[in-house]
C-alpha positions as CSV (number, residue, x, y, z in Angstrom):
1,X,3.0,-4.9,26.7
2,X,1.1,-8.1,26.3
3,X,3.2,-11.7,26.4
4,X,2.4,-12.0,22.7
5,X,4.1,-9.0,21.9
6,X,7.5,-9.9,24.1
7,X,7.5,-13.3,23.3
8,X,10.7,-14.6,22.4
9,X,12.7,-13.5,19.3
10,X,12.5,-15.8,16.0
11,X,14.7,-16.8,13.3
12,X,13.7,-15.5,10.2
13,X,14.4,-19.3,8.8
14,X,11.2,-20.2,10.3
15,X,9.1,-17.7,9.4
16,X,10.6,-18.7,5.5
17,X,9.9,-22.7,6.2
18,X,5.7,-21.8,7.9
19,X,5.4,-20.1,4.9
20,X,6.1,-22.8,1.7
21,X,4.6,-25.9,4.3
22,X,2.1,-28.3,4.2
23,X,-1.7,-27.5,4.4
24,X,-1.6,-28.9,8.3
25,X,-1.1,-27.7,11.5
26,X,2.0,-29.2,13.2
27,X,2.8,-28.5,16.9
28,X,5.5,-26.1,15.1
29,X,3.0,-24.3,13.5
30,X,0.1,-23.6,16.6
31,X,3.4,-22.6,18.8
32,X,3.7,-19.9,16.1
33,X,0.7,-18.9,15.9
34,X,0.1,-18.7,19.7
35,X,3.1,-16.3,20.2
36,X,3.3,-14.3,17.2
37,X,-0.7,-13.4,16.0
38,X,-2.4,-11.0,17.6
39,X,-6.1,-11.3,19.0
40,X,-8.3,-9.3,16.5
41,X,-8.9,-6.7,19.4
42,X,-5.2,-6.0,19.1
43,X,-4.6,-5.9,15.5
44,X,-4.9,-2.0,15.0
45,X,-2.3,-1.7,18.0
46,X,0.6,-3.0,15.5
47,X,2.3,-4.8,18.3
48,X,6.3,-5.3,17.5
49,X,8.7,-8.4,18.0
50,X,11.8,-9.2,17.5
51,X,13.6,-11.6,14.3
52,X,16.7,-12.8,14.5
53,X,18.7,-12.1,10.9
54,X,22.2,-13.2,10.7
55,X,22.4,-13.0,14.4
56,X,21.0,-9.0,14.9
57,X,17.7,-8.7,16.1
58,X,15.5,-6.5,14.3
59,X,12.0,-5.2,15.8
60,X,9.4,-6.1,13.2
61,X,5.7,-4.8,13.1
62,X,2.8,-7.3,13.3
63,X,-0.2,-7.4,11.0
64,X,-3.3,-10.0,10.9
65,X,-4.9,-12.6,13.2
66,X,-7.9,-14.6,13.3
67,X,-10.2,-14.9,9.9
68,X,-13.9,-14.1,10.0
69,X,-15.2,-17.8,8.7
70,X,-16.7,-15.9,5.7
71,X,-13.5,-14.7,4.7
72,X,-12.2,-18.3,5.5
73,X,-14.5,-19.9,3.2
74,X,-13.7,-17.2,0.7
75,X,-10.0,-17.6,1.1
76,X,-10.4,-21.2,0.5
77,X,-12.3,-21.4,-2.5
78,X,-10.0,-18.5,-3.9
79,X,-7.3,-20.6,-3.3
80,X,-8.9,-23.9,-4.9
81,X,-10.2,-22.3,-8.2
82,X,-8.4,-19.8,-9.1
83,X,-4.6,-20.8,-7.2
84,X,-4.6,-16.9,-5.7
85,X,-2.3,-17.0,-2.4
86,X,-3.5,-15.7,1.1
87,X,-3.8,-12.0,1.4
88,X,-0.9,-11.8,3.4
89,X,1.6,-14.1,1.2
90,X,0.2,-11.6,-1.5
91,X,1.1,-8.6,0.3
92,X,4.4,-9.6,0.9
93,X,5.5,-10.5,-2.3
94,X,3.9,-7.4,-3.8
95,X,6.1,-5.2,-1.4
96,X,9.0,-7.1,-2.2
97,X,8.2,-6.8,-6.2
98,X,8.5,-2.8,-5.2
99,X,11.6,-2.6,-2.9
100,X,13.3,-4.6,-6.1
101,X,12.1,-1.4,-7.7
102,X,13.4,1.3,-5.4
103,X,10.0,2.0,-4.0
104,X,10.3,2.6,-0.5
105,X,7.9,0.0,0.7
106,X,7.5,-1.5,3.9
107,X,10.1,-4.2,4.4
108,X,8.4,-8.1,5.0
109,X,10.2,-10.2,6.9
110,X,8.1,-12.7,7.1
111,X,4.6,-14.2,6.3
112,X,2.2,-17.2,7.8
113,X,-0.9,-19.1,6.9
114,X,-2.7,-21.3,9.5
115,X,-5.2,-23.4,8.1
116,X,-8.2,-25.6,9.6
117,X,-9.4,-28.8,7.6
118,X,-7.9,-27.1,4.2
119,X,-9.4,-23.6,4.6
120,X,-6.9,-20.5,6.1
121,X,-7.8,-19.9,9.5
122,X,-5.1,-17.3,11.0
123,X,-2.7,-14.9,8.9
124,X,0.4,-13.3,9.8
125,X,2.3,-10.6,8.4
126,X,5.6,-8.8,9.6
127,X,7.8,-5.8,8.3
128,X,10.3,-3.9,9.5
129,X,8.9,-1.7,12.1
130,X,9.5,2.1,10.9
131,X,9.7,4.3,14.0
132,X,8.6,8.2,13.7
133,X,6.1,7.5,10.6
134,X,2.7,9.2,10.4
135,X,0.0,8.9,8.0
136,X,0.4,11.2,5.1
137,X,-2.6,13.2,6.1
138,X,-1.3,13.9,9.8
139,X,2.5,14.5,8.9
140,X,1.1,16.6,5.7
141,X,-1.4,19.0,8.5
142,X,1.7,19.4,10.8
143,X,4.1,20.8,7.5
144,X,4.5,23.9,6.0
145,X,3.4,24.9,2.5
146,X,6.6,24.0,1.2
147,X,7.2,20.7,2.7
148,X,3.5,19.5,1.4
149,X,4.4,20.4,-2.2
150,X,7.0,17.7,-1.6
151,X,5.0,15.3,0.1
152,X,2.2,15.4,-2.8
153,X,4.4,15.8,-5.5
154,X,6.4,12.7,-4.5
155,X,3.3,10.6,-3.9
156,X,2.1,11.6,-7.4
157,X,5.6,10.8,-8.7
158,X,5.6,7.5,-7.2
159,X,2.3,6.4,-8.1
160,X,2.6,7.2,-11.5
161,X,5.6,5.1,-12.1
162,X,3.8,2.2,-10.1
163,X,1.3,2.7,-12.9
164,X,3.9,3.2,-15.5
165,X,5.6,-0.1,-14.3
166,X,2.0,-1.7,-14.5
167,X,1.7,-2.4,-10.8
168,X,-1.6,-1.9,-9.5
169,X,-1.7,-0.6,-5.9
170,X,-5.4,-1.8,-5.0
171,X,-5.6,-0.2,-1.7
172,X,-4.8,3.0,-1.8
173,X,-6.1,4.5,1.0
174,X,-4.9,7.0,3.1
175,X,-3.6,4.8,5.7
176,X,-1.9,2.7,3.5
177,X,0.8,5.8,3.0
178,X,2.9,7.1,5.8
179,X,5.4,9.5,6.0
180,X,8.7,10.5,7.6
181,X,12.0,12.1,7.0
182,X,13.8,11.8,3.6
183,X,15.4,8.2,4.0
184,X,19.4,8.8,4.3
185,X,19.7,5.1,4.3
186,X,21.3,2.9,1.1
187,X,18.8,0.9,-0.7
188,X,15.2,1.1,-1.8
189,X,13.5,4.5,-1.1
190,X,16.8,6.1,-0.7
191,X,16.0,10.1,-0.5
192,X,12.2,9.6,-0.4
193,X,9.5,10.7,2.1
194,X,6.8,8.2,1.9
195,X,6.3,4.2,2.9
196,X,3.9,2.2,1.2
197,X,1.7,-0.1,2.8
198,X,-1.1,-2.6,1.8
199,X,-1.6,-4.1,-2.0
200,X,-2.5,-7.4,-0.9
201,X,-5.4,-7.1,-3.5
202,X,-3.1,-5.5,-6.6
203,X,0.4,-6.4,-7.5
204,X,1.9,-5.8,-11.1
205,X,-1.1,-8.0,-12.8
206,X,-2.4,-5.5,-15.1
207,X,-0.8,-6.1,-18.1
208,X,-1.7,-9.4,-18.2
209,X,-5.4,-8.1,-19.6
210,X,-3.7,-5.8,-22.3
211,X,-4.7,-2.5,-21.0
212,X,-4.4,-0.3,-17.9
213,X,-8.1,0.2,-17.3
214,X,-8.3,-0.1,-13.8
215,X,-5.2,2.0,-12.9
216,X,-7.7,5.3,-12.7
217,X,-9.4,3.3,-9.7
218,X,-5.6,4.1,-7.3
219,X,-6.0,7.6,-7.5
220,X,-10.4,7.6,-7.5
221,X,-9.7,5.0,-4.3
222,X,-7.3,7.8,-3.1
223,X,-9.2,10.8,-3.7
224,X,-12.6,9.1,-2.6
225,X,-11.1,9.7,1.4
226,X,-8.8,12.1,0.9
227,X,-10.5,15.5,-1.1
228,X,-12.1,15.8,2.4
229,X,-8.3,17.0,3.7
230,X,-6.4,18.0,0.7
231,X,-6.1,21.1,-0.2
232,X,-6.3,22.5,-4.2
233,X,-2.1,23.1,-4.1
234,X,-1.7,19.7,-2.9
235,X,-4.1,18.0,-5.4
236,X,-2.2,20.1,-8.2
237,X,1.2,19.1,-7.0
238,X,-0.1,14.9,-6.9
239,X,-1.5,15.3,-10.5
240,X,1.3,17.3,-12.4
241,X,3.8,15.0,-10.4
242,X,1.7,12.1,-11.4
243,X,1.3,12.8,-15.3
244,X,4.8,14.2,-15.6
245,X,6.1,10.4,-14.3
246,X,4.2,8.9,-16.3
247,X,5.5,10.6,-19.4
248,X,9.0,10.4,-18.2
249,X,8.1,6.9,-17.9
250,X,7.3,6.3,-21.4
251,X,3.6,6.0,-20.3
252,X,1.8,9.5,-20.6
253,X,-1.7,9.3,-19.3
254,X,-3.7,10.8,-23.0
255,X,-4.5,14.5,-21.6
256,X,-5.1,16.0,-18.2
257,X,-8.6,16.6,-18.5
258,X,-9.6,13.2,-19.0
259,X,-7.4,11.5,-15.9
260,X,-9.7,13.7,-13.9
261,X,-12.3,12.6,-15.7
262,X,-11.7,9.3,-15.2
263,X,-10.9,10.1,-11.4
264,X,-13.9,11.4,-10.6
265,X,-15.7,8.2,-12.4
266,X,-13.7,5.9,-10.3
267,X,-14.3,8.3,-7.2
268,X,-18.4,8.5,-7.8
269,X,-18.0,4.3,-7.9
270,X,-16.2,4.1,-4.5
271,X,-18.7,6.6,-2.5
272,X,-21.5,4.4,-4.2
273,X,-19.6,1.4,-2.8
274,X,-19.4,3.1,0.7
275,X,-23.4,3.9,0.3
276,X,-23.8,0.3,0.1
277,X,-21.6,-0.5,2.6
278,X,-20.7,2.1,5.2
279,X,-18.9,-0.1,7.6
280,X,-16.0,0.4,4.9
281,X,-15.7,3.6,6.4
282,X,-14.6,2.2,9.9
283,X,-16.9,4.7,11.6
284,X,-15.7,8.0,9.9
285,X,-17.9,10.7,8.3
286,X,-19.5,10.1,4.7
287,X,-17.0,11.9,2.3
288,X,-18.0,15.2,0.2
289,X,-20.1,14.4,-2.6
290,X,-18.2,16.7,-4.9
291,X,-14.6,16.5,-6.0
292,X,-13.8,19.3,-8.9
293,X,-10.6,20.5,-9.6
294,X,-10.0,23.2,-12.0
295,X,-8.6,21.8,-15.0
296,X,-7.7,24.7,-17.3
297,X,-5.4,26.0,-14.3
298,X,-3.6,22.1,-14.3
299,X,-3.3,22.5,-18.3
300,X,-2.1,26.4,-18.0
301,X,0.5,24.9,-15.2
302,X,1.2,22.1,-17.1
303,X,2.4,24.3,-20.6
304,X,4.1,26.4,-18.1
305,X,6.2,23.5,-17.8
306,X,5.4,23.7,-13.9
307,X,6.1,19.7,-13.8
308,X,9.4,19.5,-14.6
309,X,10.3,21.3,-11.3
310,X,9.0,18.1,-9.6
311,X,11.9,15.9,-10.7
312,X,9.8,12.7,-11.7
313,X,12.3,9.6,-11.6
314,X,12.5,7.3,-14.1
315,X,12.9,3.3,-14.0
316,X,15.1,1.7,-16.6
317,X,13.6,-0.7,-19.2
318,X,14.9,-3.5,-17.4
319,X,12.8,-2.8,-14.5
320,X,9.3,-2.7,-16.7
């Protein structure tokens, strides 16, 4: 392990004060910085360290480092004109705004933004390290036929009360969604399966423009990467799961044939974006053109009243 990653452990007081001071960088701030963020050739290896909270230390799960001056300058002007946080002050509160809403999101404990003659330089992210997570895709290859039902059917359930709830996820890739055990801990996520990661770029914004028009792009973001793996009883188990929270919600999506519609409009716009840019890919093969799912068996399913064996969960009013 690297001396970044078993540097001495931190009181979560600091991490809170970093966060809300000053655009300058105090001795306080570059001490931070040198022990906690780690080198962009380290970032993928989520190194851990340890926070103090209330006197128990808790191992927490580093994200970020250095900015690209491109983003930098991007960052800054963001910042300027429209007032829009850094990416990972963003992230943070967005995971927060979920856990207040039972979702089993990571946990931040913390959040930091270095910044060089008024532009943000360095960001730093920590959560609560989750131990025995795997991505959805790998924990859903090494389960049986009945333990993927669940896993699918409880991502569609809580994606479609995100989207009930008005919260758009942004990033909802397949890496931004692990998986473990049921939770058997008190608190948000109690009984569920899955972690969410990521929405630094969404957050419950979408009402805001009176409509719910970019909601479609989650699930064609999601199914843009992931048709490659899924198979049809797991892409039937997300969208009955999906549509039945959404009614249960108070927010049915209009019909099932057009949210697939609208899927595969928002799908055929990412792979166009990937065409333009394949470095989004991060190396991996071009996904399948085609994405078709057979609609009149969801609808026969669906009047079967399939979905209400998938026990969507409903948030109270005071939670919308």
């Amino acid at each position: 392990m690297s001396d970044m990653t078993s540097a001495r452990p931190l009181n979560r007081d600091l991490l809170r004060r970093i966060r809300v001071m000053p655009e300058h960088q105090t001795g306080a701030l570059l001490d931070f910085a040198r022990r906690c963020t780690a080198p962009a050739s380290e970032e993928t290896q989520a190194p851990l360290m340890l926070i103090q909270i209330g006197g128990v230390e808790v191992e927490g799960t580093i994200k970020g480092g250095p900015l690209p001056l491109r983003r930098c300058l991007q960052l800054g002007l963001r910042r300027w004109v429209l007032g829009a946080p850094a990416p990972c002050e963003a992230e943070a509160n967005h995971l927060t705004w979920l856990r207040k809403r039972l979702f089993r999101a990571a946990d931040p404990l913390g959040s930091v933004t270095l910044h060089h003659l008024g532009f943000p330089s360095r960001e730093l992210l920590v959560t609560r390290a989750v131990h025995g997570a795997l991505p959805l895709r790998e924990a859903s290859a090494a389960a049986d036929s009945s333990r993927r039902a669940q896993l699918f059917a409880e991502f569609g359930r809580e994606v479609g009360r995100m989207h009930a709830l008005r919260f758009l996820h942004a990033e909802l890739h397949p890496g931004n969604v692990l998986a473990t055990e049921p939770c058997d801990e008190p608190g948000p996520g109690f009984g569920r399966s899955l972690i969410w990661l990521g929405s630094a770029k969404g957050g419950p914004t979408a009402w805001r423009r009176g409509n719910l028009d970019r909601l479609e792009d989650d699930l064609g973001a999601w199914f843009s990467l992931a048709a490659d793996w899924m198979q049809g009883e797991d892409t039937e188990a997300l969208l009955l799961a999906y549509a039945a929270s959404r009614l249960a919600n108070g927010r049915p999506v209009s019909g099932l044939p057009s949210l697939v519609s609208s899927i595969q409009r928002s799908r055929r716009r990412e792979l166009a974006r990937f065409e333009r840019s394949p470095r989004l890919l991060g190396g991996a093969e071009f996904p399948v053109a085609g994405w078709d799912p057979d609609v009149g068996r969801l609808q026969r399913l669906w009047d079967l009243g399939a979905h209400w064996a998938l026990r969507p969960v409903v948030s109270g009013p005071d939670l919308v």
